[in-house]
N, C-alpha and C positions, 0 to 999 in steps of 0.2 A: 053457164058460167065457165065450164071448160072450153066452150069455142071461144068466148073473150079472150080467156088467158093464152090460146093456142095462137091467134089473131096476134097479141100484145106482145108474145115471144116472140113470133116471126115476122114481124116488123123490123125492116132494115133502114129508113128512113133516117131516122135520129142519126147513125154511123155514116151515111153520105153526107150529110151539112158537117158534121166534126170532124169527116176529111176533108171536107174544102175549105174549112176553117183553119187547119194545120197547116193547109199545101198556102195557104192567104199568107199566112205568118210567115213561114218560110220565106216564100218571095218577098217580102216586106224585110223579114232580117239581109236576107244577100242584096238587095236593095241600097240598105244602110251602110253594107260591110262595103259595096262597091264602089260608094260616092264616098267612102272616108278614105279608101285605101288610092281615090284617083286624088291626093293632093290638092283640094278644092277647084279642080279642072273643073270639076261636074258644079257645082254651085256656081262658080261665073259663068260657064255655058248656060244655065237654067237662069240666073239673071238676066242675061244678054234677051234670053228668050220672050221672060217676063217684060220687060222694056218693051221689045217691039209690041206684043200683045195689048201691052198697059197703052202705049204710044208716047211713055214717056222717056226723055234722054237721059 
């Protein structure tokens, strides 16, 4: 029983995926922060994009 619980304490696993999940978010907020503060440059560049991709005018 005490090797489980020593086993279950020193388990770091679970602390790596909920830093990559923080660092995810982060980049996702400055993401946001970045296309709102370019004056909708960034959304007609990313339509323009979408267009050719879709093939449509």
């Amino acid at each position: 029983m005490t090797g489980l619980l020593r086993r279950f304490l020193g388990d770091n696993r679970g602390a790596t995926v909920i830093e990559y999940g923080l660092l995810c978010s982060l980049l996702a907020v400055l993401l946001f922060i970045s296309i709102q503060a370019s004056g909708g440059r960034a959304m007609s560049i990313i339509s323009v994009v979408a267009s050719a991709i879709g093939g449509t005018d």
